[in-house]
N, C-alpha and C positions, 0 to 999 in steps of 0.2 A: 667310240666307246672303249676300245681296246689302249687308245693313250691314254684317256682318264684313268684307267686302271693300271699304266703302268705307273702314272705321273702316282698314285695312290699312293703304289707299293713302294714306290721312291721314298716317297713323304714317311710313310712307317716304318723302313726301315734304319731312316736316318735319325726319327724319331726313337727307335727303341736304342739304335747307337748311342744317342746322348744319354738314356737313361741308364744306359749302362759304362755313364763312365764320372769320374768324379769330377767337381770342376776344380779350377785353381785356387779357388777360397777355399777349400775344403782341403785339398794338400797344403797348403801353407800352412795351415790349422796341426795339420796331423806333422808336419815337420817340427812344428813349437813341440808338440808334446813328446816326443824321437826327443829333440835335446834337452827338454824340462827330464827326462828319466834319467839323462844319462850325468847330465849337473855341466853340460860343457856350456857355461854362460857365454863365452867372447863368440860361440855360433848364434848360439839362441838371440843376443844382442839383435843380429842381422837379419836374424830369421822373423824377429816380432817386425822389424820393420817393414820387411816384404811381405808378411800379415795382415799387417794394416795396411800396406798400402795394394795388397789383394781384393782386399772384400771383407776382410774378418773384423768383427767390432769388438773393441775393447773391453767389453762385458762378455763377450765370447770368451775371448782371453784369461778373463777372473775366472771365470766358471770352470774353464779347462784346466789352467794350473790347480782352481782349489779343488776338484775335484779328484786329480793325481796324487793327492795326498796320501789317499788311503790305497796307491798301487807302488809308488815311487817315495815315499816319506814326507814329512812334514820339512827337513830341512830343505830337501828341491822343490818344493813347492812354494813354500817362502821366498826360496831364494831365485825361483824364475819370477814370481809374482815382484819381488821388490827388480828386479830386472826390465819388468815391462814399465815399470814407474820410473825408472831411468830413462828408457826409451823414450818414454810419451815426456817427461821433463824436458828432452833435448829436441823434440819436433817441435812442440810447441816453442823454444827458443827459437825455433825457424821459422815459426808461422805459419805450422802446418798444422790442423784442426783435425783432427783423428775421431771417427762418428763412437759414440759411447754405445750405441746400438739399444736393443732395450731396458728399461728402469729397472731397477732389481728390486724384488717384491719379494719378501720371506715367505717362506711355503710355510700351506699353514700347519705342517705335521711336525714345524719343530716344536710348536706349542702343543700337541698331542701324542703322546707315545705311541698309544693303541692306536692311533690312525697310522701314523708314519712305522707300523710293524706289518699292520693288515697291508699298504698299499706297494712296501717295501717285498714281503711276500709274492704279489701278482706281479713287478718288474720280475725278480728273482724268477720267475716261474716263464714269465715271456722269456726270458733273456736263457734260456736254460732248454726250449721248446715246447713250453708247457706240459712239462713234467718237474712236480712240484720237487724242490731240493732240500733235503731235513739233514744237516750236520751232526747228528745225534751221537758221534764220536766226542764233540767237543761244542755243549749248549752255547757256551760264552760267545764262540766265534757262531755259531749259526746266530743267534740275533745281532750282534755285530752287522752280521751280512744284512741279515730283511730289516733289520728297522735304523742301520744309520748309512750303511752303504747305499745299498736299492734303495732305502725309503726318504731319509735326510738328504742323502749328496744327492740320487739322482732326481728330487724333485724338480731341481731348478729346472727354470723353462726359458734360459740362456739359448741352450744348444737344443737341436733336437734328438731326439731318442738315436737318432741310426748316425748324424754326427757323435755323439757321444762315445758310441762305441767307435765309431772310427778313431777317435782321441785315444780309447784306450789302448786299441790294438797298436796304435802305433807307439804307444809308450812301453806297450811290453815289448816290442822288437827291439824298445832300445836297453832292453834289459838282458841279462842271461842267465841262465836257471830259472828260469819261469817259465819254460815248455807247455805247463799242462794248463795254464794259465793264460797263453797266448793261444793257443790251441781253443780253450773254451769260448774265449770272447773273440776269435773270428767266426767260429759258429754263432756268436751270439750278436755279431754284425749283420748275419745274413735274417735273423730273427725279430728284428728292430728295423730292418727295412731295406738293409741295403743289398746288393746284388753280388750271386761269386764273382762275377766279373770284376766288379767296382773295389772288393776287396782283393784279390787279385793282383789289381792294378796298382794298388796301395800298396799294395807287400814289393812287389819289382820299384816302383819307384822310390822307395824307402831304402833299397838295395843299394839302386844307380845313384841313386844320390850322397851316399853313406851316411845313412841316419839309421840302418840297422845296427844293432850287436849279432844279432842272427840272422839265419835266410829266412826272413819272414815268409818271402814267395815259396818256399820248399816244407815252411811249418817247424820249427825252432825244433824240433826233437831231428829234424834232416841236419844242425849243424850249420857251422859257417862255412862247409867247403862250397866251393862254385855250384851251382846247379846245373848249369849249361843250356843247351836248346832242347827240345822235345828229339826224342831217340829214334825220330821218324824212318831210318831207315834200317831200322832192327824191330819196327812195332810189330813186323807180322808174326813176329818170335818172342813175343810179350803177352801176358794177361794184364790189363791195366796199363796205365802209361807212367813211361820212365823219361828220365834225362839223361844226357851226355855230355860232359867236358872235357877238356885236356886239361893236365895238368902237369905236362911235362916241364921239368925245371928251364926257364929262359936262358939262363948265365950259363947252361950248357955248349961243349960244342957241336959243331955239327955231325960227328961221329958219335960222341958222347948222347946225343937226344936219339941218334937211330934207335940205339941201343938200352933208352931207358925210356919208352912209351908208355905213358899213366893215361890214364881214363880214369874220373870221376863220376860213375854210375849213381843215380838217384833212383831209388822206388816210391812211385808215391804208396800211401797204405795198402793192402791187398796187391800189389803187384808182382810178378814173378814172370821170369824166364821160362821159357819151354825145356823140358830134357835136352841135352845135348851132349857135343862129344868131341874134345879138340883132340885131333890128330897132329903129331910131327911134336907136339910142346905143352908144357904145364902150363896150368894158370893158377896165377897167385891173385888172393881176395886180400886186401887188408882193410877190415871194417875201420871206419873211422865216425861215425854217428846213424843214430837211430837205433832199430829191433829189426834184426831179418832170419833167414832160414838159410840152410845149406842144404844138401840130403844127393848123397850116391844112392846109386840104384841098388837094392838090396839093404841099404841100411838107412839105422834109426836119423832122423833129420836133427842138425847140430843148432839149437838156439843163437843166433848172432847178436856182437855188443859191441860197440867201438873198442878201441885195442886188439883185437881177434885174428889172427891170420890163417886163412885158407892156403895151404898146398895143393893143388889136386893136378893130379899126375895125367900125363896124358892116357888118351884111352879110356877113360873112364865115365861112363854116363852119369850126369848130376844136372841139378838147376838150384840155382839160388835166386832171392830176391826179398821183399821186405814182409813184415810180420803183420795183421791185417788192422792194426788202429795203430802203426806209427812209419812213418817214414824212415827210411834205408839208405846209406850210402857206404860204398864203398869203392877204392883204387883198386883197378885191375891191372894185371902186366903178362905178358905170355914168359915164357923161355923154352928153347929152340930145346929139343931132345935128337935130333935126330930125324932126316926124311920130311919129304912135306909137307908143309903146314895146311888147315883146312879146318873150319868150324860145321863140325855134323849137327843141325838143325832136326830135332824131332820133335815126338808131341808135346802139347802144351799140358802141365799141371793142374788134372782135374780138382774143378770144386770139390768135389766130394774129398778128394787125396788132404787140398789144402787143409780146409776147414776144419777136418779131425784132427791135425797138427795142432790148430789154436784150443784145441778141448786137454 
């Protein structure tokens, strides 16, 4: 009895593994639309090919360029779509039969307005957490959104709802200045079906592969500096979890790097350092992306912005870290004052302290 159940929990486990992770037709997919954003054809060339010859059907393909239209422009769209017609022109010279995947059937709400407004509205409203979204700053762009974006583009029944938005997120990584934008439709991946994990995974591979403009995995308002590994051996001196890099200059020498040690600090949203206290040496903050906080003890807390530089003198109690709906990064570096060096570790930055900051 007791092997069947573990033989069980074997099976389930490995079961919920795969469901938490994307397959290769699905990233190859999400790699086309990373270079249909960014207009680099001679990658995307290679890229549709290992597409196709992934698992992704050709009609997948229409669907996904045409539907990057209204994220990335009419001219990369066109001009990834007449690119995959190149592609498919030159297999077929070789003999290779490329599966069209399914027939394409016009949705019927192009012939309906009031339908493709009502049905564009309930995407909109899924895709959002269902909480409905009214642009009432600006009518034009709100029906824009519910009756040709949600309700026109996303009718097709090409892709499915939670590839779809994988298509998109990855097309906004390969964008920059679109933060709030990338930031909405990875929440609105996990709302369509797919998993943190799965999106996650998408975001680091899009990294490793260099098909971001941003750190997708860090959340595009963190910035393109490095993100690093999890900050695992400073978490117990963390609220939230952060990251660690170096980012000391290579072409340095070896005398030269003793003496100029960078760290690239990540917060993810809500996260913050404990009070603390370096003895023997300053430390210098130079924000370089997101919203964070600074605050010595006794005084008012300094809003942070990329360009920003921290002084803080030795001896001095403070904690900093990011501001609670955006990701934080900044370069730290010490310099030697005199006597001992040593990082004093105190308490952690109550919610209550935080949370008034953000009011």
């Amino acid at each position: 009895m007791k092997r069947i159940l573990s033989t069980l929990l074997i099976i389930m486990a490995l079961t919920s593994s795969a469901q938490n992770t994307l397959s290769e037709r699905q990233l190859l997919l999400c790699a086309c639309a990373a270079l249909e954003a960014q207009g680099d054809l001679n990658r995307l060339d290679n890229a549709i090919g290992k597409a196709l010859d992934g698992g992704v059907t050709v009609n997948e393909l229409k669907e996904a360029f045409s539907q990057l239209y209204a994220y990335t422009g009419f001219p990369r769209s066109l001009n990834a779509l007449g690119t995959l017609q190149k592609v498919l022109d030159k297999r077929k010279a070789k003999g290779i039969n490329d599966t069209e995947g399914k027939p394409f059937n016009r949705p019927a709400v192009w012939d309906n307005a009031e339908l493709g407004l009502a049905q564009g509205t309930r995407v909109q409203t899924q895709l959002t957490g269902g909480t409905p979204f009214n642009y009432d700053f600006c009518p034009q762009n709100d029906f824009y959104l519910k009756s040709h974006l949600f309700g026109d583009i996303f009718a097709g029944d090409q892709l499915s709802a939670a590839d779809r938005e994988l298509v998109t997120v990855a097309a906004l990584s390969g964008l920059k200045g679109v933060a709030p934008q990338l930031a909405a439709h990875k929440a609105g991946a996990l709302n369509f079906g797919n998993t943190k994990e799965q999106v996650d995974q998408l975001c680091q591979w899009l990294s490793e592969n260099g098909l971001s403009q941003t750190d997708c995995a860090a959340d595009a308002n963190a910035g393109a500096w490095p993100k690093g590994a999890p900050n695992s051996a400073y978490a117990q001196y963390f609220t939230g979890d952060s990251h660690l890099a170096s980012v000391t200059p290579a072409n340095l020498t070896a005398g030269e790097q003793s003496a100029a040690q960078y760290a690239n600090v990540t917060f993810e949203p809500g996260c913050r350092n404990n009070w603390h206290i370096h003895h023997g040496a300053r430390q210098i903050l130079i924000c370089v992306s997101g919203r964070g906080w600074y605050q010595e003890w006794g005084k008012p807390a300094i809003a942070l912005a990329p360009g920003m530089i921290i002084d803080i003198p030795a001896e001095v109690k403070h904690w900093h870290g990011a501001q609670r709906d955006s990701w934080f990064q900044h370069l730290t570096t010490h310099a030697a004052t005199g006597g001992e060096q040593s990082n004093e570790w105190l308490e952690p930055v109550t919610d209550e302290h935080y949370n008034a900051l953000e009011k």
